[in-house]
ChimeraX commands (.cxc) that place a marker at each C-alpha (Angstrom):
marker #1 position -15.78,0.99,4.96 radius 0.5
marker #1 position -18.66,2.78,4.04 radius 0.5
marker #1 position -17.85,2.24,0.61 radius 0.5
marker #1 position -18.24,-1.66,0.88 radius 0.5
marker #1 position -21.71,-1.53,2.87 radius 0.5
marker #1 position -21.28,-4.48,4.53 radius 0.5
marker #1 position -20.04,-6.52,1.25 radius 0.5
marker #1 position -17.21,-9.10,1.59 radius 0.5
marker #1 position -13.82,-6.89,1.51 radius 0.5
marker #1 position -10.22,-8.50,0.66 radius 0.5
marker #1 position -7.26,-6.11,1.22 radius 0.5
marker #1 position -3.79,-6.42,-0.61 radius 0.5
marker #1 position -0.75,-5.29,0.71 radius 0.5
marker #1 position 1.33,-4.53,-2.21 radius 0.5
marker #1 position 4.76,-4.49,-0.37 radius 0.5
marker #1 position 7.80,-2.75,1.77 radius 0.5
marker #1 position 5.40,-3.58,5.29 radius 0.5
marker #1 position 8.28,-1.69,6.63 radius 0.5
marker #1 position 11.35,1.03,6.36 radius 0.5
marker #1 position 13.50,-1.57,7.15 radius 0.5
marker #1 position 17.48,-0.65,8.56 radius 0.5
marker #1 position 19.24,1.01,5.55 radius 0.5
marker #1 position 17.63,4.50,5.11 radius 0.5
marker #1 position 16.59,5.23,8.69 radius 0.5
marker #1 position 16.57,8.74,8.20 radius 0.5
marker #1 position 13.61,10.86,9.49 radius 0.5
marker #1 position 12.86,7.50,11.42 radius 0.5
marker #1 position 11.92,7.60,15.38 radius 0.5
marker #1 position 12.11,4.05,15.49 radius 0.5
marker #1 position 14.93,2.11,13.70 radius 0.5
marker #1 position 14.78,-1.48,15.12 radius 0.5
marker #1 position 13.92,-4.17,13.14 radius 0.5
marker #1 position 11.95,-5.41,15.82 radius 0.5
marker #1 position 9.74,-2.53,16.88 radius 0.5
marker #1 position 9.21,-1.76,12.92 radius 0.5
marker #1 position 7.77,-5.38,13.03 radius 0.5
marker #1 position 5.24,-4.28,16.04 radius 0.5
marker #1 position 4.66,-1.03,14.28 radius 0.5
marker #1 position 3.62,-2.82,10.61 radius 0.5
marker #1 position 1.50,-5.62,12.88 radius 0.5
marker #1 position -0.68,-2.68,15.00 radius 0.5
marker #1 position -0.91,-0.56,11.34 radius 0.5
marker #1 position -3.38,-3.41,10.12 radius 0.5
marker #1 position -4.81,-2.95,13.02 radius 0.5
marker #1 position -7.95,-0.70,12.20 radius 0.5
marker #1 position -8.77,-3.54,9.82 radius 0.5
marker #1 position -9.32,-6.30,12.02 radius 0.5
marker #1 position -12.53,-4.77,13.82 radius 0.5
marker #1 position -14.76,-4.83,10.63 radius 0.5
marker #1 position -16.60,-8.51,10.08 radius 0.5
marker #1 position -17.05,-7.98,6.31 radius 0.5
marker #1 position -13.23,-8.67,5.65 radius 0.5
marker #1 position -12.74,-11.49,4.97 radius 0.5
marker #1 position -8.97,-11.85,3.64 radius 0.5
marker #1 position -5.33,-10.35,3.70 radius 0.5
marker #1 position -2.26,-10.51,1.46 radius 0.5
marker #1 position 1.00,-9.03,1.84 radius 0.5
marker #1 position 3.18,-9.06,-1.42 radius 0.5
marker #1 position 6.75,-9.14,-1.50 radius 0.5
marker #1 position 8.09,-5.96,-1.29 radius 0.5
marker #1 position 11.77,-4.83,-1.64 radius 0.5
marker #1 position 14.94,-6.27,-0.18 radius 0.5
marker #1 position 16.47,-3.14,1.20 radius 0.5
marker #1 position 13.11,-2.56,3.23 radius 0.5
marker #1 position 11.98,-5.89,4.31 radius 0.5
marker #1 position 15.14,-7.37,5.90 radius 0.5
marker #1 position 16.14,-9.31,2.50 radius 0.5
marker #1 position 14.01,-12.33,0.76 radius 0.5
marker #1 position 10.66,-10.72,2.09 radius 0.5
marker #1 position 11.74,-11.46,5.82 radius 0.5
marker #1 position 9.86,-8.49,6.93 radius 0.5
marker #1 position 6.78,-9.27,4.78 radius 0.5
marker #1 position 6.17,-12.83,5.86 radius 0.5
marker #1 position 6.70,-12.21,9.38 radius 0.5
marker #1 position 3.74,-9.25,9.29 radius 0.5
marker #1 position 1.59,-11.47,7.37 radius 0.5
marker #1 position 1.92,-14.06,9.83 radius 0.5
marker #1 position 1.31,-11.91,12.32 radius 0.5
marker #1 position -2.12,-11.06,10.24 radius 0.5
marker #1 position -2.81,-14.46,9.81 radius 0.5
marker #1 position -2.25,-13.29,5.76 radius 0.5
marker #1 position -1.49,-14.76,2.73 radius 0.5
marker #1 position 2.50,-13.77,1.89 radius 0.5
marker #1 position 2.71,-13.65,-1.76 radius 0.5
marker #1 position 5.71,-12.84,-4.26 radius 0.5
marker #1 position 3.78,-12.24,-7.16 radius 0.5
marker #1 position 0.17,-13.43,-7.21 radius 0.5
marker #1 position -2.67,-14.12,-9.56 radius 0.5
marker #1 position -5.77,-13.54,-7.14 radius 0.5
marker #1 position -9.37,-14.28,-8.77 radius 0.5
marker #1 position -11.83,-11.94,-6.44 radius 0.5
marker #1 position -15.65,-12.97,-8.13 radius 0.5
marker #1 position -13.39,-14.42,-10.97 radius 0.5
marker #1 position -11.99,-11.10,-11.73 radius 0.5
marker #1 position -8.07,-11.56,-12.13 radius 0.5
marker #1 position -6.07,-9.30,-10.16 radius 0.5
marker #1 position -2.00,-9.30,-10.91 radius 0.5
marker #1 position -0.70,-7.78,-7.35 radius 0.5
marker #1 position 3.38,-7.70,-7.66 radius 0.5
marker #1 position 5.06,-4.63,-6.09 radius 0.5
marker #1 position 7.63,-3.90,-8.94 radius 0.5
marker #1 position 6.21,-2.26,-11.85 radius 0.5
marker #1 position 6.51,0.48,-14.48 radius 0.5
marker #1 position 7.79,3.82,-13.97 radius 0.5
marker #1 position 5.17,6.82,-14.16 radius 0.5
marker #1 position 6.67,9.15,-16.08 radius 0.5
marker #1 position 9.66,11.30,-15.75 radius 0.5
marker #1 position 7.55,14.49,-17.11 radius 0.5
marker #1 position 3.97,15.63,-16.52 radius 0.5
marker #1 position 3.20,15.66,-20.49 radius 0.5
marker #1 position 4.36,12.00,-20.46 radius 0.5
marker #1 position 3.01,10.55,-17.65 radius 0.5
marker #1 position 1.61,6.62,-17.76 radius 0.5
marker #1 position 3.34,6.62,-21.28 radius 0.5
marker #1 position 5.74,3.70,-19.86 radius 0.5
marker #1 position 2.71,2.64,-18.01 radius 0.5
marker #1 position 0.21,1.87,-21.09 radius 0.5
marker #1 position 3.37,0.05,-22.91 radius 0.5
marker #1 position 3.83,-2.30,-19.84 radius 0.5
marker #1 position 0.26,-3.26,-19.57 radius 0.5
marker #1 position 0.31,-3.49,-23.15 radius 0.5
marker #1 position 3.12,-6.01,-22.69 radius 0.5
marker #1 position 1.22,-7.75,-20.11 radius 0.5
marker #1 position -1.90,-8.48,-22.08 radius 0.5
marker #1 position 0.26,-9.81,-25.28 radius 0.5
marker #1 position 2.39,-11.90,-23.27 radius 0.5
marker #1 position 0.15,-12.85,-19.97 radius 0.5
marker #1 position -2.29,-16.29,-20.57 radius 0.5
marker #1 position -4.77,-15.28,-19.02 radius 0.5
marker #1 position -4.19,-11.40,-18.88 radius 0.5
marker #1 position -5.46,-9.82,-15.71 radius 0.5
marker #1 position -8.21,-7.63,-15.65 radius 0.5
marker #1 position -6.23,-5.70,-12.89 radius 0.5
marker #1 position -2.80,-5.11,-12.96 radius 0.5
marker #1 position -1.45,-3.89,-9.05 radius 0.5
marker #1 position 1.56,-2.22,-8.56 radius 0.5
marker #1 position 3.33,-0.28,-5.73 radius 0.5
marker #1 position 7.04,1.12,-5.15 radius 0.5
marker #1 position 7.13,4.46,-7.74 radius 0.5
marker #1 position 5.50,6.94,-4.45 radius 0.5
marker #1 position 3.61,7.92,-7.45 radius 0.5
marker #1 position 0.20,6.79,-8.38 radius 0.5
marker #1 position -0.68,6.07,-12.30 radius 0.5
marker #1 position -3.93,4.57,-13.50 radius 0.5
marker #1 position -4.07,3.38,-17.38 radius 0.5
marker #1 position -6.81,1.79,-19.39 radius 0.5
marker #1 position -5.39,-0.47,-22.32 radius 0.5
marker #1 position -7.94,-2.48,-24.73 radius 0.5
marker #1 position -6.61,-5.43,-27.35 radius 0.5
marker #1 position -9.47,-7.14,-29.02 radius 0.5
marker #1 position -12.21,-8.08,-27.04 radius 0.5
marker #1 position -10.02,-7.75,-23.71 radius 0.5
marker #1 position -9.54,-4.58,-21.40 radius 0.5
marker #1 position -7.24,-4.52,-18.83 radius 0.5
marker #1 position -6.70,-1.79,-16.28 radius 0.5
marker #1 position -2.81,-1.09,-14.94 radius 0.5
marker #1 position -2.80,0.83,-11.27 radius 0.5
marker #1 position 0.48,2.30,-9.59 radius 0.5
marker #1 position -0.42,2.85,-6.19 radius 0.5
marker #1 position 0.71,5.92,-4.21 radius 0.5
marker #1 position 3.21,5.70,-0.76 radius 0.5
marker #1 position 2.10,5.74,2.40 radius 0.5
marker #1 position 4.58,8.06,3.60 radius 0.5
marker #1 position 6.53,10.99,2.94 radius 0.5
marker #1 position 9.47,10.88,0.96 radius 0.5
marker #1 position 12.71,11.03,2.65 radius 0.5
marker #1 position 15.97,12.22,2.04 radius 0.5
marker #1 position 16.88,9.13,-0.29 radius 0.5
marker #1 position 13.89,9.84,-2.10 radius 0.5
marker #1 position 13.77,13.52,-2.35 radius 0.5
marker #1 position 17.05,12.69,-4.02 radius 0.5
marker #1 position 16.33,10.14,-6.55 radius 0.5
marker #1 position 13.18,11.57,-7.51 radius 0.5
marker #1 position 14.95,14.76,-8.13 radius 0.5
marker #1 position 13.62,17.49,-5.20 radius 0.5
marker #1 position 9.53,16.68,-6.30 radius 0.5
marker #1 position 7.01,19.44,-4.83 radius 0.5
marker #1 position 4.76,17.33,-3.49 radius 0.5
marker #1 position 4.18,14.10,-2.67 radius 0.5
marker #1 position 0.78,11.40,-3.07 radius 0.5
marker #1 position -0.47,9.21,-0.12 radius 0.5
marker #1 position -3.26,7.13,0.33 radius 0.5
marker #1 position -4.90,3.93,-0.94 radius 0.5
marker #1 position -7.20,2.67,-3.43 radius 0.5
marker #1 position -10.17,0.46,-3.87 radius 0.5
marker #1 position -11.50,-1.65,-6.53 radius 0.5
marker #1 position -15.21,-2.31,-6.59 radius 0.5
marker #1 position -16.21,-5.40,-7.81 radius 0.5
marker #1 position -19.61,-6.69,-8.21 radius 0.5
marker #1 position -21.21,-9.80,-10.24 radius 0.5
marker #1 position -17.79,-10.82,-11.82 radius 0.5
marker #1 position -17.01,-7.24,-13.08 radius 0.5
marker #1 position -14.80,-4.83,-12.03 radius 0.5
marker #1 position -17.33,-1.76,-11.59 radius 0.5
marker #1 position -15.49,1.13,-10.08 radius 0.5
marker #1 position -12.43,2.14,-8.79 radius 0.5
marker #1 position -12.02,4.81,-6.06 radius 0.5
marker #1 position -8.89,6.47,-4.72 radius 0.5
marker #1 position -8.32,7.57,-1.31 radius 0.5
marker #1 position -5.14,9.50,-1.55 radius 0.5
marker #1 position -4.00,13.27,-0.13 radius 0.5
marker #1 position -1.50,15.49,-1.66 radius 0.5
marker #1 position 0.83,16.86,0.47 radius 0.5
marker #1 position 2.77,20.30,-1.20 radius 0.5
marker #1 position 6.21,19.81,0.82 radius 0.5
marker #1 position 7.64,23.35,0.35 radius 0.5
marker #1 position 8.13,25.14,2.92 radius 0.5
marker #1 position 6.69,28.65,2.18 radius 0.5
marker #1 position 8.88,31.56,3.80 radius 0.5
marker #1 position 8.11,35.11,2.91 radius 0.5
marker #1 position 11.83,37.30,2.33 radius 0.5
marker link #1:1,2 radius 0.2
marker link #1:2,3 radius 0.2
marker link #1:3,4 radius 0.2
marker link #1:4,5 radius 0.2
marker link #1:5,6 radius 0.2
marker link #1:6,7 radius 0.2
marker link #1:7,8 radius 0.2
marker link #1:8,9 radius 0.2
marker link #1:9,10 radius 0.2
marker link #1:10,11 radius 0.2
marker link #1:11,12 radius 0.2
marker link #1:12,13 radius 0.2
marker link #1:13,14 radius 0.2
marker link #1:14,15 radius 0.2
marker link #1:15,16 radius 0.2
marker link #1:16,17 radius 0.2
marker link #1:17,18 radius 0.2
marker link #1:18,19 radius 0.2
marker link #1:19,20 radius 0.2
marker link #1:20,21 radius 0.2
marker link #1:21,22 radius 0.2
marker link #1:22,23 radius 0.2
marker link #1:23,24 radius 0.2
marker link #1:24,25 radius 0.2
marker link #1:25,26 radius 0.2
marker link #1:26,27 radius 0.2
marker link #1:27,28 radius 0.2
marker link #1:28,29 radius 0.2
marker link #1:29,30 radius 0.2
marker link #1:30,31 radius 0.2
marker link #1:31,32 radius 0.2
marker link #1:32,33 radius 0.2
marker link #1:33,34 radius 0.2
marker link #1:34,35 radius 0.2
marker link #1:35,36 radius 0.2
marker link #1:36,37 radius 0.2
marker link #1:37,38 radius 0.2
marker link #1:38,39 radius 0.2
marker link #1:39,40 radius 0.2
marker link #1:40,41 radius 0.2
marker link #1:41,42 radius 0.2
marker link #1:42,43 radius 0.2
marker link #1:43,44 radius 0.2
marker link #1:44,45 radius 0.2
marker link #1:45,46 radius 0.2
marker link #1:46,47 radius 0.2
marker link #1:47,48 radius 0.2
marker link #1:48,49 radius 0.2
marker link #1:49,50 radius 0.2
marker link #1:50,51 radius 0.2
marker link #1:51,52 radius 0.2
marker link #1:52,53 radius 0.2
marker link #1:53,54 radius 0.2
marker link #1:54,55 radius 0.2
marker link #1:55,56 radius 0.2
marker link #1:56,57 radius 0.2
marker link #1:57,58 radius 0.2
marker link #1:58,59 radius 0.2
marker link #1:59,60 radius 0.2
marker link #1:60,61 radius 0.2
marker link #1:61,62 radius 0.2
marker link #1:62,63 radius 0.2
marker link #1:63,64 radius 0.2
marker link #1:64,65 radius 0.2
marker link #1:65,66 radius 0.2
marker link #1:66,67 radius 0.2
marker link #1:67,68 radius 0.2
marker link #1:68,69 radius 0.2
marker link #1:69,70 radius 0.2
marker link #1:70,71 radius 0.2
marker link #1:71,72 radius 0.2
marker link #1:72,73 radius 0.2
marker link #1:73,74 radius 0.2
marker link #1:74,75 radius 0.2
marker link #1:75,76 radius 0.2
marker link #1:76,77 radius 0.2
marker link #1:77,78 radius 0.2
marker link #1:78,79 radius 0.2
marker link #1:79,80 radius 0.2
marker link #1:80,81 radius 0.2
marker link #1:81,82 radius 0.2
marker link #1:82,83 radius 0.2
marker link #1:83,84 radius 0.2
marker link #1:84,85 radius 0.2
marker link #1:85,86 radius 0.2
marker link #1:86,87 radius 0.2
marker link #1:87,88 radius 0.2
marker link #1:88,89 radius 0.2
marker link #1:89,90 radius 0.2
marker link #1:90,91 radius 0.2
marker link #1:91,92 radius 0.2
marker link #1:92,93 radius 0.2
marker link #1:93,94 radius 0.2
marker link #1:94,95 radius 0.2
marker link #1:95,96 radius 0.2
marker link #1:96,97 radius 0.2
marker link #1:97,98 radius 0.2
marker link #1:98,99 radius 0.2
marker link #1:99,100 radius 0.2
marker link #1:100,101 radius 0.2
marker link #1:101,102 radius 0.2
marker link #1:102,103 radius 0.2
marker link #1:103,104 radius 0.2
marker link #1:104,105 radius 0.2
marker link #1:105,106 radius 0.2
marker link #1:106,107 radius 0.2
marker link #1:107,108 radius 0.2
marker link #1:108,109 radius 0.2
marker link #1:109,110 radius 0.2
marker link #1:110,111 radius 0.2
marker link #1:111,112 radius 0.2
marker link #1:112,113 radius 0.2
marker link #1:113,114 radius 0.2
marker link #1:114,115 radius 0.2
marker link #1:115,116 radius 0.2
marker link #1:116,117 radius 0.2
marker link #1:117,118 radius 0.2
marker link #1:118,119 radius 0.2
marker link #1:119,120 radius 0.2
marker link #1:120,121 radius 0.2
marker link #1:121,122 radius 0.2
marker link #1:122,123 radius 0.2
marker link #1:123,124 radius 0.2
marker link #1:124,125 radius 0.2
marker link #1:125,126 radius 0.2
marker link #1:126,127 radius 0.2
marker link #1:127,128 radius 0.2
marker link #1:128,129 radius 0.2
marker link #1:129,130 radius 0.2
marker link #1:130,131 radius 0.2
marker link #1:131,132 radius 0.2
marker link #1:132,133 radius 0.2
marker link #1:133,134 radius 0.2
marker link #1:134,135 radius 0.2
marker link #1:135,136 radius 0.2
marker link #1:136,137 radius 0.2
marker link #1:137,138 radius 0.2
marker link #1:138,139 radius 0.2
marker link #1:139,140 radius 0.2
marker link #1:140,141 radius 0.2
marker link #1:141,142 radius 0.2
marker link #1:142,143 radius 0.2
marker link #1:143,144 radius 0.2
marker link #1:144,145 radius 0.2
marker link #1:145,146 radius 0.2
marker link #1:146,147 radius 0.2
marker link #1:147,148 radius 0.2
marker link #1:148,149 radius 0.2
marker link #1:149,150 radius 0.2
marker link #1:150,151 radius 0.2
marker link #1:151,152 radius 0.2
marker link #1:152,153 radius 0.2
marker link #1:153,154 radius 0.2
marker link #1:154,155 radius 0.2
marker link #1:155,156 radius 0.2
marker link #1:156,157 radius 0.2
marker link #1:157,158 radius 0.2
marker link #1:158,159 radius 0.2
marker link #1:159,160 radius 0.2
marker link #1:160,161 radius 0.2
marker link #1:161,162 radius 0.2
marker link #1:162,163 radius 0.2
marker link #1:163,164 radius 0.2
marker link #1:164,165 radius 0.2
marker link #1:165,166 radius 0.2
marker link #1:166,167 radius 0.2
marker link #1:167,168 radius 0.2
marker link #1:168,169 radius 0.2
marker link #1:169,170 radius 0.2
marker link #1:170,171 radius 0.2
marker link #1:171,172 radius 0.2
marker link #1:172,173 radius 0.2
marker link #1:173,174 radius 0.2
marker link #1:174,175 radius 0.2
marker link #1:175,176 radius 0.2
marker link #1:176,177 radius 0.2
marker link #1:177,178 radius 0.2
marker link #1:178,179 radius 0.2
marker link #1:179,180 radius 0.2
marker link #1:180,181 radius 0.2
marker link #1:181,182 radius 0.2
marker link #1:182,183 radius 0.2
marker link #1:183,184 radius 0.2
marker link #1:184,185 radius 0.2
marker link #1:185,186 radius 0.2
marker link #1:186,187 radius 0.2
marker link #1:187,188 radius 0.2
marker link #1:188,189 radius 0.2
marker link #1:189,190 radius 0.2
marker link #1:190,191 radius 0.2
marker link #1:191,192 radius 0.2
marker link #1:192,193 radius 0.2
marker link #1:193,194 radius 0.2
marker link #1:194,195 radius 0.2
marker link #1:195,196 radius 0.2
marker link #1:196,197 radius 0.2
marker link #1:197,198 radius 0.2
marker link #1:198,199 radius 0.2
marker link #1:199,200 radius 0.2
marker link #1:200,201 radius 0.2
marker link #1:201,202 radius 0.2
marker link #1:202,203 radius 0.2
marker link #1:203,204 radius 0.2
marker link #1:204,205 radius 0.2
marker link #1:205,206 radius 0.2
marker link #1:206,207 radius 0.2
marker link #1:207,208 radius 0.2
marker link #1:208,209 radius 0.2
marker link #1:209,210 radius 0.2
marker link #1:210,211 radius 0.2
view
C-alpha cells in the first residue's frame, strides 16, 4: 500500500477465487466449503487499510468455481463485493475491461503477446467505447501489450497465477521451467492511466540434483 499513499484504492479480482473439486491434486484442503473460508480470510489483509474503498470478483471458470460462478459470488458476498461476469468499470473515467478469459500469451518466447496485440487490436475495432485497460487472468502467464489506432491507445494486461502450477497444468502447458506469481497495479491519477507496476516473483521449479 505504499504505492497508493493513502489515495482511494479499488481491487479487482479477475477470477477462479478458488481450486474448486476437480483437480485437487497438491491440495491440503479439498472441500468446497473450507476452500470458501480459505478464499474469504485471503482478502483478508485488505480489509485493514481505510483507503480501499471497493472490491470486485469476476467470474472465473466453471471447473474452479463450483459451476455458473457459484464459488465467485459466494466470496464476494462474503467481501461485501461487486460479482461481475464481464464488467466495464470507469475508475476517474478511465475504462477498465476486467473479464477473466482472454488471449493466449504465446506458445514461444520469440512470439510472445503476438496473439495478445491482435486481440486488443480486435477489441478497439469492435468495442464502442474501447477500454483504456483491457484485464485478463487464467493463462498463469502474465503479458502486457500496448496497441494505438488513431487517436486511441489501449493497453491489454494478462495477469500472472497466484499459485503454482499443478500436475494438470504442468501438463497442458507442456513441463514449463518456471512459473510467474504475483499481482499488478494500475496507477491512475486525474483521469489518466499513469503507471502500471507489477508485483510478481518467478519461481524456477526444477529441482537441481547434482549426478
Amino acid at each position: 500500500m505504499e504505492l497508493a499513499d493513502g489515495d482511494p484504492v479499488e481491487i479487482i479480482h479477475l477470477g477462479d477465487v478458488i481450486q474448486g473439486l476437480r483437480f485437487i491434486d497438491g491440495l491440503n484442503i479439498s472441500r468446497f466449503a473450507d476452500q470458501i473460508a480459505i478464499a474469504t480470510a485471503n482478502g483478508a489483509p485488505w480489509w485493514i487499510w481505510p483507503n480501499v474503498q471497493s472490491a470486485t470478483v469476476v467470474s472465473g471458470t466453471a471447473v474452479h468455481e463450483g459451476g455458473e460462478d457459484s464459488a465467485g459470488e459466494l466470496v464476494a458476498t462474503l467481501w461485501h463485493a461487486a460479482s461481475i461476469q464481464h464488467g466495464l468499470l470507469s475508475v476517474d473515467g478511465v475504462l477498465i475491461d476486467a473479464a477473466h478469459h482472454g488471449p493466449a500469451t504465446g506458445i514461444r518466447e520469440w512470439t510472445r503477446g503476438n496473439v495478445a496485440r491482435l486481440y486488443l487490436l480486435d477489441r478497439m475495432m469492435t468495442d464502442d467505447p474501447p477500454a483504456r485497460v483491457y484485464l485478463r487472468a487464467h493463462r498463469h502467464d502474465p503479458v502486457w501489450v500496448t496497441q494505438h489506432r488513431g487517436d486511441v491507445t489501449a493497453d491489454l494486461l494478462v495477469t500472472p497465477a497466484y499459485q503454482l502450477p499443478s500436475a494438470y497444468v504442468r501438463q497442458v502447458a507442456q513441463s514449463p521451467s518456471a512459473a510467474v506469481c504475483g499481482m499488478i497495479a494500475l496507477v491512475i491519477q486525474d483521469g489518466e492511466l499513469v503507471g502500471v507496476h507489477r508485483f510478481t516473483h518467478r519461481v524456477d521449479l526444477r529441482k537441481r540434483v547434482t549426478l
